[in-house]
N, C-alpha and C positions, 0 to 999 in steps of 0.2 A: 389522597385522591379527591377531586373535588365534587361535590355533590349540590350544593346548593345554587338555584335560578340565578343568574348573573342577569345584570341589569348596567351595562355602558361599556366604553373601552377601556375604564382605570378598570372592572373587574378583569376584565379578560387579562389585564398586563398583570393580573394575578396569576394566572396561569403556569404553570410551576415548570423547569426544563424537563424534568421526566416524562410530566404529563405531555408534553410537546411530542416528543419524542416518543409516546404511545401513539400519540394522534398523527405522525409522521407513519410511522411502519404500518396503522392498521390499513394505507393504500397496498399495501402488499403481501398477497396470501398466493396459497396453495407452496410455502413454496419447502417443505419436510421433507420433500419426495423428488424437491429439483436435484441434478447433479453439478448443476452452474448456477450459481447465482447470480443476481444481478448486480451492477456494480451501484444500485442505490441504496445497497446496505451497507455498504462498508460503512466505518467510522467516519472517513473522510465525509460523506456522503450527505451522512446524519448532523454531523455539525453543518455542515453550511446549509443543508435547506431546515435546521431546528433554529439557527443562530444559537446554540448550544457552545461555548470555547470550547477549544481539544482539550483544555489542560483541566476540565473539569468532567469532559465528555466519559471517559475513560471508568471513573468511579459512577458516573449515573448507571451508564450501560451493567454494570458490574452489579450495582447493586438493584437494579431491575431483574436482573436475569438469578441473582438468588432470591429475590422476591415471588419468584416464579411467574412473571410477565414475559420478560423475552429469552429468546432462546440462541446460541451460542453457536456457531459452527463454522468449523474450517472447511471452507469449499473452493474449486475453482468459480474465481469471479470474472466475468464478459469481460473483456477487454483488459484481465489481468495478465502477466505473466505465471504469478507466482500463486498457490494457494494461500486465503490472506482469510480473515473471521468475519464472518455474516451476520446479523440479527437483526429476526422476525418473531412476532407475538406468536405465543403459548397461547391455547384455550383462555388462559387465564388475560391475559394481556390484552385479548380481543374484547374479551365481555366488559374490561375496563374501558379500553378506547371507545366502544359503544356506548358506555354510560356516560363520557364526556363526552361525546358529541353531540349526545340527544340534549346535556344543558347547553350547550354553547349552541344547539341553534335555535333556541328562543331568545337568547341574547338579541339588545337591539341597540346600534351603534349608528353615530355619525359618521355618514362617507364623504368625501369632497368630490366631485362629480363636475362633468365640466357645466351642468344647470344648477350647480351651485351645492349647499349642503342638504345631504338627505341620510333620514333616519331608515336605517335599513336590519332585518335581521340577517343575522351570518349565513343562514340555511337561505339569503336570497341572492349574497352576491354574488355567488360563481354565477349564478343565472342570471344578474346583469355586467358581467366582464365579459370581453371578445374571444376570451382563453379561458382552460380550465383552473380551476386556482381549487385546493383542498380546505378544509377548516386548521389546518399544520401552517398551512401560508400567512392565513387572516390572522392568526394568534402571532405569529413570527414575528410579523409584519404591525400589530401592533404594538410589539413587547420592543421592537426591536429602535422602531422610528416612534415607536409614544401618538402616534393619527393613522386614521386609514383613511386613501389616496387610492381612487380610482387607477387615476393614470399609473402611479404606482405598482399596485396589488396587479396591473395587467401586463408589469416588464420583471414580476419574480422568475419567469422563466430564462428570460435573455440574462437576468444580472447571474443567475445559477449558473447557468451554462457560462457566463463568463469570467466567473468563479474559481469553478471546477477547471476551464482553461488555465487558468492564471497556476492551480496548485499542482494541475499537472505538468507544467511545464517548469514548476520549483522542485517539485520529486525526481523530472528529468535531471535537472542540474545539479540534482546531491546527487542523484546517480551516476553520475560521470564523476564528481569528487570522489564518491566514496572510490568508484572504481581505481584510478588512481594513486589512492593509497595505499590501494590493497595488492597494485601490479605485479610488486616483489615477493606478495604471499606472506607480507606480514606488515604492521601498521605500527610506526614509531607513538610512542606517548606524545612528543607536537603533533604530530600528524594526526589521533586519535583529540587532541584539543580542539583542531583546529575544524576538525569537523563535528564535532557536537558544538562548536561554536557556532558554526554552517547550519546545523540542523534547528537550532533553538529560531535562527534568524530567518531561517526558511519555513519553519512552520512545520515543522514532517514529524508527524509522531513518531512516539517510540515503536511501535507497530510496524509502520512505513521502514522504518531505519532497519528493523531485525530482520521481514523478507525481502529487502535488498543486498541489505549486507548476505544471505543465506542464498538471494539468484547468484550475487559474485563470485563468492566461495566456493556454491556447484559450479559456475561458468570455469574460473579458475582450476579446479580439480579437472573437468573435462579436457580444459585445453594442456593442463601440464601433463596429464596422459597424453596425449596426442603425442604433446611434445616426444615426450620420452619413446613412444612408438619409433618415431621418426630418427631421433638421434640414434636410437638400437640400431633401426636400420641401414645408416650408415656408418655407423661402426663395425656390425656384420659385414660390408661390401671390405673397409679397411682393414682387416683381420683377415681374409681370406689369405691373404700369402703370405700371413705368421709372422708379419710385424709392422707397428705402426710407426714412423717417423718422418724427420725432417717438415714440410709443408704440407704433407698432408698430416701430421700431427700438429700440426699451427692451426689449418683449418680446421679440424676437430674439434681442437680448443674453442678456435673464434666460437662455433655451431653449439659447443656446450653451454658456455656464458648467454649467450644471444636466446636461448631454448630453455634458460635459466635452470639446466641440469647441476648437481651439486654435485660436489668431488665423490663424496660416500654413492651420490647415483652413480655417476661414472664407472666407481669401482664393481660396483652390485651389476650392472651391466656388463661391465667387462668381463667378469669372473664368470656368467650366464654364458654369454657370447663362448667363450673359451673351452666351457664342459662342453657346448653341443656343437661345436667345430673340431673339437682336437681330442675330443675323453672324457674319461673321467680324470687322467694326470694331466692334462694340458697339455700346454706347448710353450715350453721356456724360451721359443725363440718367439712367441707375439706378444710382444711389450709396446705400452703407448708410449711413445718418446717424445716430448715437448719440449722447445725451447721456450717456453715461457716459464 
């Protein structure tokens, strides 16, 4: 944790990812007692406004939160579908992102300004930018570009937001892949290659991948219920006069494939169908007849 008076912007580009990443979450409190989170805690979130990578994000976060700094939680996030993990500072996390902020704003740094270069301390410049800007931004933002740029330090909002654009519309497009794979309810070994290949190039954490994969998997469970609602119930209407053949046993057929019903459903439906139409012995005369 850093302690000691900084003095320029090579110290600040000392400034450690964790500590980033304290100084990130401590804009956001009260929230223990939210039942929605926001979506500027996700992981996603935290890397692009920390400049934090994902592929290292994952272990800071991890080992912050057994540190007892931050805190961990599955909540519905705004604008999610799915429950995804949140983290917000602990007691303990607060009192640290406090203790780096009080040295980071005696720090005093070269700004580029459009009147040229001026020595400024950090606790002045959101109070000379047009916009709000945090002390998470001016550290980013120095660690990230090596100078701090007025003009800059006042488009961290628009470049986030067009960012955050950019990955959610890469999360869109694994999400259609994955979906895809998974149409038939089950994902070949290429087919499982060929999108962790997808995923690495799209950037999607392993996070993003498991509650998408887990929205499909419920999506698909709901709908192959339905399905099967539906196939029962026209095979009920085909059973009523104790046998099924010829064309309307073709069309059955097509409706089972097509509804991606399986022989063994078929028969578990039929057998159901048969005890609450005809008994408990049946009716030997309603047999499904198919030419295929």
């Amino acid at each position: 944790m850093l302690i000691l008076t900084l003095v320029g912007i090579d110290d600040i580009r000392t400034v450690t990812s964790k500590d980033r990443i304290l100084l990130y979450l401590s804009d956001f409190t009260h929230l223990a007692d939210r039942y929605e989170l926001p979506c500027e805690v996700t992981q996603e979130s935290i890397a692009t406004a920390t400049g934090v990578q994902r592929k290292h994000l994952s272990q800071y976060l991890k080992d912050l939160t057994s540190s007892g700094c931050l805190i961990q939680r599955k909540a519905h996030v705004k604008g999610m579908r799915q429950r995804m993990n949140g983290y917000y500072l602990s007691p303990v996390g607060y009192a640290k992102a406090t203790e780096l902020k009080e040295a980071l704003a005696e720090v005093v740094v070269p700004v580029n300004t459009n009147k040229g270069v001026q020595d400024m301390r950090l606790d002045e410049i959101d109070e000379a930018t047009s916009v709000h800007i945090t002390f998470c931004d001016i550290v980013t933002e120095a660690v990230t570009s090596g100078r701090l740029d007025m003009a800059s330090l006042e488009s961290i909002e628009t470049r986030r937001l067009r960012a955050i654009s950019a990955t959610d519309a890469a999360t869109e497009a694994y999400r259609r892949a994955l979906a895809t794979a998974w149409r038939d309810g089950k994902v070949t070994a290429t087919e499982r290659f060929l999108i962790e290949e997808l995923r690495s190039t799209l950037k999607v954490s392993e996070e993003q991948h498991r509650t998408l994969e887990a929205e499909i998997l419920k999506k698909l469970a709901e709908d192959h219920m339905e399905f099967r609602r539906i196939y029962r119930s026209v095979l009920e209407i085909a059973l009523s006069d104790g046998v099924v053949e010829g064309p309307e046993a073709d069309i059955l057929e097509s409706l089972r494939r097509m509804l991606r019903i399986s022989q063994d459903e078929h028969d578990e439906i039929h057998r159901d169908l048969e005890y609450e139409i005809f008994g408990p012995g049946g009716r030997e005369s309603a047999e499904f007849v198919s030419d295929n």
